[in-house]
C-alpha positions in Angstrom: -26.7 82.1 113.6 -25.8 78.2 114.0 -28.7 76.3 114.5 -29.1 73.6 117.2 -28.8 70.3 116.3 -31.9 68.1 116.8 -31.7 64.3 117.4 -34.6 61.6 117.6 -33.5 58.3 119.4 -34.9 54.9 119.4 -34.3 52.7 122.8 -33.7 49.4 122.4 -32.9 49.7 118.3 -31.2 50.7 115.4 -29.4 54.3 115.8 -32.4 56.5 114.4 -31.4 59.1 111.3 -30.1 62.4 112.6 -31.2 65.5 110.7 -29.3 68.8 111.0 -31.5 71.9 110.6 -29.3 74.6 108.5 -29.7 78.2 108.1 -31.5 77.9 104.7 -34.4 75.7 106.3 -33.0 72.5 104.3 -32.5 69.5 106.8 -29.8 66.7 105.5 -30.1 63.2 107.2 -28.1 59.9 107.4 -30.4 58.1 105.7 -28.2 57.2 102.8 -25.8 55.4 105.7 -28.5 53.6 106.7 -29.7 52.1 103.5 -25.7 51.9 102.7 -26.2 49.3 106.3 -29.2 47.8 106.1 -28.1 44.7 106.7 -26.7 46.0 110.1 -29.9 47.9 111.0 -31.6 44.4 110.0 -29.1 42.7 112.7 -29.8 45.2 115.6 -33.4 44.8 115.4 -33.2 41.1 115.2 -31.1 41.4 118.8 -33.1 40.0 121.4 -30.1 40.9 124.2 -31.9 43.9 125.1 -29.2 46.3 124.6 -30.0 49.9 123.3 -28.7 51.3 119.9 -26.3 54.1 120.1 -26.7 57.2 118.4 -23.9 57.8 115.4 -21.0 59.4 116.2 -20.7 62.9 114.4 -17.0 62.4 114.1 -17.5 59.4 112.2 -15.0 59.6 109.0 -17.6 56.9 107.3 -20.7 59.2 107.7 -19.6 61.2 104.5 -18.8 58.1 102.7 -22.0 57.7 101.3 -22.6 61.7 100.0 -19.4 61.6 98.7 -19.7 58.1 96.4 -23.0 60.1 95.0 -20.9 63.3 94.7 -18.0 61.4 92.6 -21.0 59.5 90.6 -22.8 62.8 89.4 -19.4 64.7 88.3 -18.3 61.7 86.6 -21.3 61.6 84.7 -21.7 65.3 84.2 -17.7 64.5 82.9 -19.4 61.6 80.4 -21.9 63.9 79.6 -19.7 67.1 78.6 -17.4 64.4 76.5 -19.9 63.4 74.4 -21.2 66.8 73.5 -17.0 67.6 72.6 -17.2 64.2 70.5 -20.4 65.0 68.2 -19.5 69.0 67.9 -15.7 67.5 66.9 -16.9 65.3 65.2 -19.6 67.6 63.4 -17.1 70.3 62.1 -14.4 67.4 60.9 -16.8 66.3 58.5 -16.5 69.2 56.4 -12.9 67.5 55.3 -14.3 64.2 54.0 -13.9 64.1 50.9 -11.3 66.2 50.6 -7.2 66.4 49.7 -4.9 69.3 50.2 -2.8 68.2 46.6 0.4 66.5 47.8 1.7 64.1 50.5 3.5 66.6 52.3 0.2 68.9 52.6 -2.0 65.8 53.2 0.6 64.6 56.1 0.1 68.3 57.8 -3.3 67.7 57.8 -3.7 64.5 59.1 -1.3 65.6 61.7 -3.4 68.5 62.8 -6.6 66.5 63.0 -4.8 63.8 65.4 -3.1 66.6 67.3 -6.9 68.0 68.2 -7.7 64.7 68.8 -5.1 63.4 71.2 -5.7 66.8 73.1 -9.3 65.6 74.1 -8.9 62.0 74.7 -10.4 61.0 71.2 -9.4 58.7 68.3 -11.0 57.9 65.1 -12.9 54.5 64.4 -11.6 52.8 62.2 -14.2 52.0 58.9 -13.2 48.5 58.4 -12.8 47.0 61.7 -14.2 49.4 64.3 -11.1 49.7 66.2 -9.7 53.2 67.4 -7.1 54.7 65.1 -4.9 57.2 64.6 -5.1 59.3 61.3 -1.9 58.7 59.0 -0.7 59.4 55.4 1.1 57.1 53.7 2.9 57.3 50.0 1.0 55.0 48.0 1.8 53.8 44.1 -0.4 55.7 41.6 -1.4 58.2 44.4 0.7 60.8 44.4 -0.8 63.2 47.1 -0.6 60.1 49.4 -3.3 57.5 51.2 -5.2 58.4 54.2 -5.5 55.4 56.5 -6.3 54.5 60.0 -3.2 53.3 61.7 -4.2 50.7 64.6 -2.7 47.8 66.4 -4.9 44.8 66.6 -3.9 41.5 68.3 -0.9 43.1 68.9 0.2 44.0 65.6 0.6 47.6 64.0 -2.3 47.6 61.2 -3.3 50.0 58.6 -6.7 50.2 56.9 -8.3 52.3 54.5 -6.0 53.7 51.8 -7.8 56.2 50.1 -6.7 59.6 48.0 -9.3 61.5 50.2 -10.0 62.1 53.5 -11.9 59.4 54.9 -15.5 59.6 57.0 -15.2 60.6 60.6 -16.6 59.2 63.8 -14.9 59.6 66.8 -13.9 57.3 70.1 -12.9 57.6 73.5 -9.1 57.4 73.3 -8.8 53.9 74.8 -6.6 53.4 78.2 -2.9 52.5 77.2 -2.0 49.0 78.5 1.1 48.4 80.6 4.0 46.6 79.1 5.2 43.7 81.4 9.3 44.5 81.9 10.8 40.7 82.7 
């Protein structure tokens, strides 16, 4: 049940669109090459040498380019999209610990470890409350708190910083995990 291909030609111009009729009755076309070159298609039709356009080759390896850069673009946003939707239901049922301690450092050390372990699985990281940047959930022994001190553990300027410091678990909002930079060997 293949379906013949038809092809319209223009003489003396630019290669005309070629539409391939398929079983279901839809009909694709090149069209997206052509806007992709419309610069070229501008050129051949300012040709005044009288040669005739040629039809496009349907071996051509750059004839998919174009589908495929709009396939790549829809799953990476369909990708941005599903993230986000992780991020605020993450985010949603972590905020039910603000606010809240276990009783001692070692407990308080468990659960900051658990949260960052969820987080690091998705590619997420908590903002920091002070400065904004993304941190990583740490408790710390602290003087005159003896369950320990939640705080957000960061590097800024290229320094390891710690903000925050309180007996409870802080407020929540999550971050893209950000991209780790390459150290220069020399």
């Amino acid at each position: 049940m293949n379906a013949p291909l038809k092809h319209r030609a223009v003489q003396n111009g630019p290669a005309a669109p070629t539409e391939t009729a398929h079983p279901q009755g839809a009909t694709t076309s090149n069209e997206a090459a052509e806007h992709r070159d419309s610069g070229a298609v501008g050129e051949a039709i300012s040709q005044t040498d009288g040669s005739s356009g040629t039809q496009p080759d349907s071996d051509d390896p750059t004839a998919d380019v174009v589908p495929a850069e709009h396939l790549l673009a829809s799953i990476e946003q369909e990708l941005n999209r599903i993230q986000r939707s992780m991020r605020l239901t993450l985010q949603a049922k972590l905020q039910g610990l603000v606010g809240k301690s276990l009783g001692s450092l070692q407990h308080n050390r468990a659960l900051a470890a658990s949260i960052q372990s969820i987080l690091d699985q998705h590619g997420f990281r908590l903002r920091c409350h002070q400065c904004g940047h993304p941190a990583i959930l740490r408790v710390s022994p602290r003087k005159g708190i003896p369950s320990g001190a939640f705080v957000f553990d960061h590097t800024i300027d290229g320094k390891r910083t710690f903000h925050g410091g309180g007996a409870v678990v802080p407020p929540i909002h999550l971050v893209a995990k950000p991209q780790r930079k390459n150290r220069r060997v020399e």
